[in-house]
ZAVOTI-511093 format. One record per residue (C-alpha): residue in three letters; x, y, z. Coordinates in pm, whole numbers, padded with zeros to 5 digits, always signed. Layout:
AlaXYZ;...
END
This chain:
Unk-00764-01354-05110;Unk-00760-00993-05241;Unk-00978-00903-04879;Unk-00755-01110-04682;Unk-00422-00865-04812;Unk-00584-00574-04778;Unk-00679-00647-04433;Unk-00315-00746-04370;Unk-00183-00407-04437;Unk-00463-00210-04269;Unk-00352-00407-03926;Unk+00059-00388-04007;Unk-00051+00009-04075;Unk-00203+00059-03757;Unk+00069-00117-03620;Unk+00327+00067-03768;Unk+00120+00414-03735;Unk+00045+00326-03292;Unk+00471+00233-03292;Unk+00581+00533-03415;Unk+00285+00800-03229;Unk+00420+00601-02901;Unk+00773+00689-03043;Unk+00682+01057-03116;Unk+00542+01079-02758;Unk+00821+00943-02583;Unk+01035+01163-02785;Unk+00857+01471-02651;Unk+00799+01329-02295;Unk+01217+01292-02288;Unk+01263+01646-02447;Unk+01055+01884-02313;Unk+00923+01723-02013;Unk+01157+01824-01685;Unk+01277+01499-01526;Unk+01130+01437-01195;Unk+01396+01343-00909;Unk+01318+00994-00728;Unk+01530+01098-00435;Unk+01348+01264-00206;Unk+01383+01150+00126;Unk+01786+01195+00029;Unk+01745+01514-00067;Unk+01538+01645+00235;Unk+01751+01432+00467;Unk+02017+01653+00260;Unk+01847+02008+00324;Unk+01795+01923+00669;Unk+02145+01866+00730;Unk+02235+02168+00547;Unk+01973+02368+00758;Unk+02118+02224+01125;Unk+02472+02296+01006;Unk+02443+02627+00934;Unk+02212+02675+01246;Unk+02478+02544+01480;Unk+02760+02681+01272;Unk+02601+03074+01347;Unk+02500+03008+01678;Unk+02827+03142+01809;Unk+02731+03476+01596;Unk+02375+03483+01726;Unk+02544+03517+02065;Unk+02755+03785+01936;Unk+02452+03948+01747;Unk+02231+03932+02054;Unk+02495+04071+02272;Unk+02539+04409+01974;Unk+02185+04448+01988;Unk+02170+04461+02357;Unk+02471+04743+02323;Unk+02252+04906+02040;Unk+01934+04917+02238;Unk+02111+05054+02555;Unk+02324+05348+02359;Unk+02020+05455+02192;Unk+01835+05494+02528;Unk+02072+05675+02668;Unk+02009+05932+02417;Unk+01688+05948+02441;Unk+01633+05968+02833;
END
């Protein structure tokens, strides 16, 4: 009867002592662990959006740009010829 106790507690302490390790590491995983976001074909479908925004949104200034740099080019050889 004595064994059968004995045996009792060693099994509800390894219990107890696997509960609360799993506890510890779930504790750390949730603190120190970064979280890890699930969206990902939102977010990329969100960059990409972003992305052909602003390149349609500057294409008016990449005329404008191209058309300065044309000036630029021209002035400068004019000075040099």
């Amino acid at each position: 009867m004595n064994q059968f106790f004995s045996l009792m507690t060693y099994i509800v302490f390894i219990f107890f002592a696997i509960y609360y390790s799993h506890q510890v590491y779930l504790f750390i995983q949730e603190k120190y662990v970064p979280k890890v976001n699930k969206l990902k074909y939102y977010t990329q479908h969100e960059k990409y959006d972003n992305i052909v925004r602003e390149v349609l949104s500057h294409e008016h200034d990449k005329i404008e740009m191209e058309n300065d740099l044309h000036e630029f080019i021209e002035e400068n050889l004019k000075q040099y010829k």
